[in-house]
N, C-alpha and C positions, 0 to 999 in steps of 0.2 A: 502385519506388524502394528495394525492400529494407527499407523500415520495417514492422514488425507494426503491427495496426489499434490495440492498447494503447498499442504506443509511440504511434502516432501520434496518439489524442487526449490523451494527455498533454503531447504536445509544441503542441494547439492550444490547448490549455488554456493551458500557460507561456506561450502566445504571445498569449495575449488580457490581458494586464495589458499590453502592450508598447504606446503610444501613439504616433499621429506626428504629427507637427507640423512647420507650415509654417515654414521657415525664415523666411520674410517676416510671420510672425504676431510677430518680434520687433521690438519700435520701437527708433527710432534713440538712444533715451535709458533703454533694457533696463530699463523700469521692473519690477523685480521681483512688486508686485502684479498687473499686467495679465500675467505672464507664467504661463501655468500649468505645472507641473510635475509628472508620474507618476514616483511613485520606483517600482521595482521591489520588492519583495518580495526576499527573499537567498535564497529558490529561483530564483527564476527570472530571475537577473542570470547576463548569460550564460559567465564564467568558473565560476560555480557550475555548473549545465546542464551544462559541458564537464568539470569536473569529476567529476560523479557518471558520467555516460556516459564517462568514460575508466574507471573505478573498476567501473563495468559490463561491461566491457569485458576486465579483467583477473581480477577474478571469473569469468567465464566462462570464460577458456582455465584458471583455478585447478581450476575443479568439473570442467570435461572430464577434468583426468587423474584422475580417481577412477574406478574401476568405477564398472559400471553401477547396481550396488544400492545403491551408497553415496553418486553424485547423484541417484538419484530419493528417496533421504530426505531430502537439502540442501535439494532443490528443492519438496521437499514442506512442510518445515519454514517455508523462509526466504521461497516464494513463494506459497505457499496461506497457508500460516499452520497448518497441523495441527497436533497438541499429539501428541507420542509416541506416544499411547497410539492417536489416529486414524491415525497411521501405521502402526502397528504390524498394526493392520484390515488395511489396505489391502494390506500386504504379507505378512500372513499372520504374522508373528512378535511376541514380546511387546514391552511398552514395555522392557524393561531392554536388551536386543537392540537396538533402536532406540535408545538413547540410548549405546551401545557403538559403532555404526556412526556413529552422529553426532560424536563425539566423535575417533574415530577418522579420519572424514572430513576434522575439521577442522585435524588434525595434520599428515595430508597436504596441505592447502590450505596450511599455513605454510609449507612444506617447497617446493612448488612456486613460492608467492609469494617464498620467499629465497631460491631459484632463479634467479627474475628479477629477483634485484636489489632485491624491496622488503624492507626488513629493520623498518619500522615501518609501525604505521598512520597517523602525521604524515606518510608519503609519498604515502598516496592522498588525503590533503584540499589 
């Protein structure tokens, strides 16, 4: 299907508050009390869902046009969660170094994203 096994239990996840109910579980006088109702949470109502995955989406072709060293610190950062200075480990350079390349990454991710058109971030919510 194309979906990683991450996405995918996050996506069963958002998808276990979603209730279904019988059309004919409503009486002909919609008495409100007899009726039960699941509101959704505002993750996981599905213009939200479509939103963050459009927003994932666009993110992703952003970080693509960085070098390669300069997404694997985005991605270290923004999807592990590393702190500079564990980065810095990993790639063998100092935190000041890493937080040049971060900073610098993200310059270019603006540059890209006003490229395509998004000139705020009220465009991707």
């Amino acid at each position: 299907m194309g979906v990683g096994v991450d996405r995918w239990r996050r996506m069963v996840l958002e998808l276990q508050t979603v209730g279904l109910m019988s059309a004919s579980s409503y009486g002909s006088d919609r008495d409100s009390t007899n009726t039960p109702e699941f509101p959704a949470s505002h993750e996981s109502q599905p213009d939200n869902m479509c939103a963050r995955e459009q927003l994932r989406h666009v993110l992703s072709v952003a970080v693509k046009t960085l070098p390669e060293r300069y997404q694997k610190v985005v991605l270290l950062y923004y999807t592990k969660e590393l702190t500079m200075r564990e980065i810095g480990g990993i790639m063998g350079i100092n935190e000041s170094r890493v937080s040049q390349i971060h900073k610098t990454a993200l310059e270019k991710m603006a540059t890209a994203l006003h490229s395509a058109g998004i000139h705020s971030t009220h465009a991707l919510v």
